[in-house]
Structure formats: structure tokens, C-alpha cells
N, C-alpha and C positions, 0 to 999 in steps of 0.2 A: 554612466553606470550601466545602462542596457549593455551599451556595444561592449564596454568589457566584460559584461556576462555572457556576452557571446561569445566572444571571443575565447574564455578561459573553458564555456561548453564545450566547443567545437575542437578547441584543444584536448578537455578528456573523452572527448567522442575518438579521435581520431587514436591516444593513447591505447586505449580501450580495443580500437579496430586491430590494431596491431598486436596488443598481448593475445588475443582470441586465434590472430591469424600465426600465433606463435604456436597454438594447441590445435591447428588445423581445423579453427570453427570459424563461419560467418561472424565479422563485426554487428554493430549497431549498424552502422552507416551501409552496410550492405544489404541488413535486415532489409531496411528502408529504404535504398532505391530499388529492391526485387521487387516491393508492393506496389509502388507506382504502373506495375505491369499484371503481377503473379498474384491469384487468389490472396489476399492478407488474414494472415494467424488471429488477428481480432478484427471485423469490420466494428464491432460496437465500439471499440476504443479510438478504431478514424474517426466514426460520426462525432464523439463526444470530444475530439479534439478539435472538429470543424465550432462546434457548436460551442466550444470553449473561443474561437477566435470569433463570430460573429456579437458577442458582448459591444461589442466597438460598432456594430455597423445598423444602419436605420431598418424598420421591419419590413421594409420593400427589400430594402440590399439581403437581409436573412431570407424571406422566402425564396427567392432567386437562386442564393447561392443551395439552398436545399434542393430547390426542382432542377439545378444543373447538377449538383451530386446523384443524385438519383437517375436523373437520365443518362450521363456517364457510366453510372454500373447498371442497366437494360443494356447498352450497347456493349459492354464488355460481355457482359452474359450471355449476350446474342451471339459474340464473335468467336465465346468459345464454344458455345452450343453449335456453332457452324461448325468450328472447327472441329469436331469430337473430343473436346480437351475437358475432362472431367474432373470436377475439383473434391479431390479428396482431402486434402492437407492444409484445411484453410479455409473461408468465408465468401461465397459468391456475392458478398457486395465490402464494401469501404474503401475500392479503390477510386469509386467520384469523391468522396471526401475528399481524398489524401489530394486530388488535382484542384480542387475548389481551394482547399488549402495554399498550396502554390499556387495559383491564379492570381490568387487576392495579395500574395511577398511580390507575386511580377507587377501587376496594377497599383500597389503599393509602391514600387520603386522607378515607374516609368509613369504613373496617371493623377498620381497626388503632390503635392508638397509640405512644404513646411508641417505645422504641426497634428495632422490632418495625415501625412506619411508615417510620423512618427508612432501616431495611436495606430495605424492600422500596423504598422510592422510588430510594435507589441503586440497585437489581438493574435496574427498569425505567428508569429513569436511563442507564444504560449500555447497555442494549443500546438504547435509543432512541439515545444518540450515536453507537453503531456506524452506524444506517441515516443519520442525519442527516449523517456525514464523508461519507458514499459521495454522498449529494445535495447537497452543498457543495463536492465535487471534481468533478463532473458539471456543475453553476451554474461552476466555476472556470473549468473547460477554455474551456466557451462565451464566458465573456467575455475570455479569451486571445486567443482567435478572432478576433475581435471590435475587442479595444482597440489590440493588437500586427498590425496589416497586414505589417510587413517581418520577416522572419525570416534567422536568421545560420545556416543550416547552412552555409551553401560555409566559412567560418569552420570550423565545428567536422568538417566532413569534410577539412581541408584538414588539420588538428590529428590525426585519427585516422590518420592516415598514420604518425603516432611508435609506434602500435600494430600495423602492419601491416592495417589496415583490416577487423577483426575482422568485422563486419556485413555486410562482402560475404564472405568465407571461411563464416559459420556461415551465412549467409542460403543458398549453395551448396549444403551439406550438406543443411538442412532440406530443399529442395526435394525432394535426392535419395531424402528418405523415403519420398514421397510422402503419402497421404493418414493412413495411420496414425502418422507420426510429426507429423505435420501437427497430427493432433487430438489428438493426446495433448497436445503443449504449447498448444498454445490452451484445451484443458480447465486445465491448471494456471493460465495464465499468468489467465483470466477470473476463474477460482476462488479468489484470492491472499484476498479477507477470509473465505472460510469454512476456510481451512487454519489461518490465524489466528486465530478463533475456535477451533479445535482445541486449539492449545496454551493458550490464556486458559483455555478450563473446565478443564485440566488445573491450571495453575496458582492457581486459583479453587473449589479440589475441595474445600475446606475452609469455605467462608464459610454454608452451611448449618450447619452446627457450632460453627464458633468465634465466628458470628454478628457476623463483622468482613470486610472487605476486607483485602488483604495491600495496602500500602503502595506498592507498586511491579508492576507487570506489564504484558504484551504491549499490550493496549487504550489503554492511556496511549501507549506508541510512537508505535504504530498512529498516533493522530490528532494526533499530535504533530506527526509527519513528514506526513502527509495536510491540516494547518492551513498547515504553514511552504513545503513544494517549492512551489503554486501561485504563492507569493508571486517563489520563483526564477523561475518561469518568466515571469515578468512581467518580467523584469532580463533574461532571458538565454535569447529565444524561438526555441524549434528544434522544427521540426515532423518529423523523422526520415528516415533512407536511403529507404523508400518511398515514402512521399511527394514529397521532393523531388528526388531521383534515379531515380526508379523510377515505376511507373505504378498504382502503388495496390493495392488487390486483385487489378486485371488478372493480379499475377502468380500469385495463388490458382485460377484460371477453371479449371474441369474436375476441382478438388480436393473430395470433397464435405465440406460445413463444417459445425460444431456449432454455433459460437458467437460466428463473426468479423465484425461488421456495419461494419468499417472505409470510411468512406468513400470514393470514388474520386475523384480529385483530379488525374488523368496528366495535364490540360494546365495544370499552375502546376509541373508540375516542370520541372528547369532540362535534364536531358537523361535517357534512359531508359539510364541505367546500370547500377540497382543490380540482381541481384547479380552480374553477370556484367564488369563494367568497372570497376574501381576508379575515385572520382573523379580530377581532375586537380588538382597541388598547386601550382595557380599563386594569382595574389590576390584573393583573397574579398573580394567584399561583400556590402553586407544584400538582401537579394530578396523581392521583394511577395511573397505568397502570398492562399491563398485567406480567407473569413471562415468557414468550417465547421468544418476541421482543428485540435484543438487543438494550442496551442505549449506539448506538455508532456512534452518528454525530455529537459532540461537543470537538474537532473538526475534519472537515471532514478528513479520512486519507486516500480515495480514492483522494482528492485534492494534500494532504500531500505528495502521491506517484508519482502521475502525473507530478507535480512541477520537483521530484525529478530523475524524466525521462529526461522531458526538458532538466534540467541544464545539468546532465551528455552525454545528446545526442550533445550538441554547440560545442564537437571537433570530433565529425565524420563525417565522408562523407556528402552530400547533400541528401544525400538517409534518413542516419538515424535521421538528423536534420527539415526532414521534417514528418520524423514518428513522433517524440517526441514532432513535434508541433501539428501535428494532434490527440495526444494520449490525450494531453493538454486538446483541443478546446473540444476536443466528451467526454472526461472524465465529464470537466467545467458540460456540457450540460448536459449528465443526473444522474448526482448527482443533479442537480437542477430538471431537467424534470421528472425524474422518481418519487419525489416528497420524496427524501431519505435525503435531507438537507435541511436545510434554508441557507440566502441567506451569512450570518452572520458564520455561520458554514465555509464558504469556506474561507474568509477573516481570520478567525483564524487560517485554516489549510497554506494556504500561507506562515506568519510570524514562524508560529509552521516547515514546516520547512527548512527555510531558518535560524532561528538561528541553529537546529540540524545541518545543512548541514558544516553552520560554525563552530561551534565545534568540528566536525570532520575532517574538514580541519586545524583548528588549532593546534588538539592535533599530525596532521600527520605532520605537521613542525615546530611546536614548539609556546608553547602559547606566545605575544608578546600583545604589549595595542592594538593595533586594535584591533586582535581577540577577546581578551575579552570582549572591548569595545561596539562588533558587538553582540554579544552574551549576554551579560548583556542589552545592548539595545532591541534585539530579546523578551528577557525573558520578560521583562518591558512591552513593546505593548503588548503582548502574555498573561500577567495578569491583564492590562489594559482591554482589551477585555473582558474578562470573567467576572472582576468585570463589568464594564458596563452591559455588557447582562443580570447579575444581582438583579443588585441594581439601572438601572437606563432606563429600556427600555421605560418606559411611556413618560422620557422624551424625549432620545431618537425620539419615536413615534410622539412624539407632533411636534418637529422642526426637520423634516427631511429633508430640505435643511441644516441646520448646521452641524448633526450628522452624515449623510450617506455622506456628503465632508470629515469629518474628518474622519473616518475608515479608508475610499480608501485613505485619506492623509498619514493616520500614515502606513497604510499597504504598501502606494509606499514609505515612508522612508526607513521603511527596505528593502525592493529590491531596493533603490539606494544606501544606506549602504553597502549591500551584493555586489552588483555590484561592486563597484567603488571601497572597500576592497580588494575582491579577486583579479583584476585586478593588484591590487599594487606587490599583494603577486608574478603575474604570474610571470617567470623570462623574462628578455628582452632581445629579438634577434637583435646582435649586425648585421649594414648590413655587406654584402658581403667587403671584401675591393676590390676595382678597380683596375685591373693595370694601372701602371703609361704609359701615351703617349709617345711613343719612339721618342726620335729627329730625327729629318729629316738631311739627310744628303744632306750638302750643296754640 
């Protein structure tokens, strides 16, 4: 089963290299062998890829593989620092990860065997899929860009009107943080795969030991939902309130930034409203856009991931279930605030994936009618949704006490569906038995 999920990867990686090099953009698989060399676009996302494959290895083999990553990026840093080669476009460290990473697939295939090879090729197996999603949703966006020229917000801004226009209300607020409420959510909201890496080695704390994978966990989500939203957004292109409404970072100017390198786009937007004018809810249609911006809020998959943090943090400690609710709340926040979604976009990412999450839980014990049931319902909402945003936002717009009740209605079915499902599935802990009272001797 591995090898053919390699195999069917490396196949849409290679598919992928090719559609990109058809819009004259670097592949995934180019991304990725330039970093082996070239400052890498995320070093936090190599380490936590490194760190996703030492799960499998004893805590000698982990400190090791860290003090050879780290001294691998000193000596890169030293050799451009000789060099004069100044890194502007990119991270002065994650390229020892990325080589710690291969080391351990070649020592893996020449220094181990049997089942002992097998577990380490999945350890680096995995966290090579974790960098490889992130470079396949980066190739996605571009050719969204790219193949999709008209895009439908005035459609789905005319639709968020049933929610009272959330993304200008929080876009409002954030502003008024100013710059430390600014960076604290652009730290999380950039940061969404190493939080999630968080909870995976937690739930992965065992596979040094038991010398197995658990069956099921966050990483599976993860690229589950990071393989499928692209494909939405290719069906249902919305470049976001800022962009299209708004003037880009313009509205960031004088904020100092960590992490924000959002392009500026003010003149394809249709008028500079966001966040201070709500749109207007008259009739939408599709509107050119630029070739740069990717068309990927529809639906939100920073929501998508968030969601999918939560769920799998509700069996760890108190520690991690109160990261995955805070990861939640400041995600929610500025995917709306930063003016990167509408309000309608998070509502679809929600249901988008909670039926994924079910599916995957079904196919790990076996499909049965709930599952399906839950999943086939999921789907149902989840195209409900889209047709609405539409084919019917004006009206929508018009009775936004009917419309914006029923969303949040149909959206909390499915998470009481989901809920009350998985619950069934959990197995039940039988109590303790009691010892019986000894008789008293008379």
C-alpha cells in the first residue's frame, strides 16, 4: 500500500511539474531540488518535516540527526556569507534538514533491512510528503492564477451579506490592534503546518516503540484537504475581500510586518471598500482579475486545516487542547481580518472538512452506513453551498435573517452528525470491576 502511494504521488507530482511548466512556472519537484542548495521559502516547514520523520528513530538517532541539521545550515551560511550571496528570498536555514531528510531515505535503503527499512522509509516518507504538499499547493495556487482569469467574488461577497459581512466587521477590529495584534495573527495564520506538526508527533509519540504507524492521524488530513481544496478552487475562483475590494497590503503600510509578502493588486480591484464600506448587494458577475493572486478562498483551507488541528488535539493533554483551540480562534480571526476570505468561504471550509476527516476515519475501519451516510451528507451541504454562493446570492442578500440562520444551521448539522457519529464509532470503556465486600466475621 505504501509503494503504491508512492508511486500514484510521484506520479501527480510529476503531472503537476508539467501543467506548471506549461504556464512557464517552476514545478513542485523543482521547488524542491533548488532547496537542497538555494536559501528555502520555509526553513520552519523543513525542520518540522525532519521532525515529523524522526518519530521512528531512537533519541540518540534524533539528537544526532538535529546537531547534523544544524551544522549543515552554519556551513551553508558560512559559504554564502563568504560567498557575498545575500539571502533575500528565502530562509538562511532548513536546508540541513532537507539533507538529514535524504540521508536517513539513503541509510534507509543501503544500511537497514527488513522491517526496520520499511519503518524508516515511512518516517522519511512522511515528512518528505509534508514539504512536498506545501510545494504542490504553492505550484496549485500559481496555476489558478494563471488558468482561472475571471473570478466570482462580487458573487460570493454579495452571498456574505446573509452573514452580516464578517470580513469587513473583523478586518475593522484587526486593524484597530494595530501592529501587535497584526503579528501575532500573521505568526499563526503563516505558521498553520508546524502547529500541525505539533499535534502529529504527539499523536505519533509511540511509533519508535511500537514500531508501527497508528492507522489514522492529523498528516493524513493534512494533505488530504491540501490534494482536494485546489481542485475547488479551480470550480469556484475567488481571489478575497482584499484583493478585490480593497487595495492589497496598502492597507498593511506603516504596520511593521513579520511575515506578510501578499502581493499588491489595488488596481484589478473592483472599488476600494474593504474594510470600511461593506460591498453592494446588487448583481454579480465574474470579473477579470490579475495572473499573480492566487484564486484560493473558496473554500477557506487555512479554516480547513485549523478545524483539523482542533479535532485531532480533543485526546491530548490540557496543554495541546488548549493550543488547537487557540490555533482555531486566531486562525478564524485573521482569515477574516486580514481580509483573505469572506465570511461564506469559512462556512464551506468547516463542512469541506469534516466530511474529509470522515472519510478517512471510515476508510481506517471500515466503511459501514453511517460513515457513508456522514460523508454523503457532508458532500450534499458542501455542494449545496457552492451552488447557493452561485446561483442565488442576491437572494441570499435580500433575507439575511432566513439565509445567514440556515448556513450556520446546515453547517452545525454536519458537526452534530460528525460529532455524534464518531462518538458511536469510539470503542467503550467497560468500568473497573469492584471487588466484592468481604463478610464480616461474626
Amino acid at each position: 500500500m505504501w509503494a503504491a502511494a508512492g508511486v500514484v504521488t510521484l506520479g501527480f507530482l510529476i503531472v503537476l511539474e508539467i501543467a506548471a511548466r506549461h504556464y512557464d512556472l517552476p514545478g513542485p519537484i523543482t521547488r524542491q531540488v533548488r532547496e537542497v542548495v538555494v536559501a528555502p521559502k520555509s526553513g520552519a516547514l523543513l525542520y518540522a518535516g525532519m521532525a515529523l520523520m524522526t518519530v521512528v528513530l531512537t533519541w540518540r538517532e534524533r539528537f544526532i540527526a538535529l546537531g547534523a541539521a544544524i551544522g549543515i545550515d552554519v556551513v551553508f551560511q558560512l559559504v554564502r556569507w563568504a560567498a557575498g550571496i545575500e539571502v533575500t528570498d528565502g530562509h538562511p536555514f532548513g536546508n540541513g534538514a532537507l539533507w538529514v531528510l535524504l540521508g536517513y531515505g539513503v541509510i534507509a535503503l543501503t544500511r537497514r533491512t527488513g522491517a526496520e527499512r520499511v519503518l524508516l522509509l515511512k518516517g522519511v516518507g512522511l515528512g518528505l510528503l509534508l514539504i512536498a504538499g506545501r510545494k504542490t499547493g504553492d505550484t496549485w495556487l500559481l496555476i489558478t492564477s494563471k488558468a482561472r482569469p475571471m473570478v466570482l467574488d462580487q458573487y460570493v461577497a454579495v452571498a456574505d451579506h446573509a452573514l452580516g459581512n464578517p470580513s469587513w466587521l473583523v478586518g475593522r477590529f484587526v486593524m484597530a490592534t494595530g501592529a501587535i495584534g497584526f503579528n501575532v495573527l500573521d505568526l499563526v495564520y503563516g505558521q498553520l503546518a508546524v502547529a500541525a506538526v505539533l499535534v502529529a508527533l504527539y499523536q505519533l509519540r509511540n511509533v519508535a516503540a511500537e514500531r508501527r504507524f497508528p492507522r489514522h492521524h492529523l498528516v493524513r488530513t493534512f494533505l488530504v484537504i491540501g490534494l482536494l481544496g485546489p481542485g475547488i478552487y479551480m470550480i469556484f475562483p475567488v481571489v478575497g475581500p482584499i484583493f478585490a475590494y480593497g487595495t492589497g497590503t496598502e492597507h498593511w503600510d506603516g504596520i511593521s510586518l513579520w511575515w506578510s509578502d501578499a502581493p499588491r493588486t489595488e488596481h484589478w480591484a473592483l472599488a476600494n471598500l474593504w474594510p470600511d464600506i461593506p460591498p453592494p448587494a446588487d448583481a454579480p458577475q465574474p470579473m477579470p482579475f490579475d495572473g499573480i493572486t492566487p484564486r484560493n478562498c473558496m473554500p477557506s483551507l487555512h479554516t480547513a486545516w485549523a478545524v483539523a488541528i482542533f479535532i485531532h488535539s480533543r485526546k491530548g493533554p490540557r496543554a495541546l487542547r488548549f493550543a488547537g483551540t487557540f490555533w482555531l480562534i486566531a486562525t478564524l480571526t485573521a482569515t477574516l481580518g486580514f481580509g483573505y476570505h469572506y465570511g461564506v468561504d469559512l462556512v464551506a471550509g468547516v463542512v469541506f472538512t469534516l466530511t474529509i476527516e470522515a472519510g478517512l476515519r471510515s476508510l481506517e475501519r471500515g466503511w459501514d452506513r453511517s460513515g457513508t451516510l456522514l460523508v454523503s451528507y457532508g458532500a450534499a451541504v458542501f455542494t449545496a453551498f457552492l451552488v447557493s454562493y452561485r446561483f442565488l446570492p442576491t437572494e441570499m442578500a435580500a433575507r439575511p435573517w432566513v439565509s445567514g440562520p440556515l448556513l450556520i444551521l446546515a453547517m452545525a448539522s454536519v458537526i452534530y452528525g460528525y460529532v455524534r457519529t464518531v462518538n458511536r464509532w469510539e470503542p467503550k470503556t467497560a468500568p473497573a470491576p469492584q471487588p466484592e465486600p468481604r463478610p464480616e466475621l461474626v
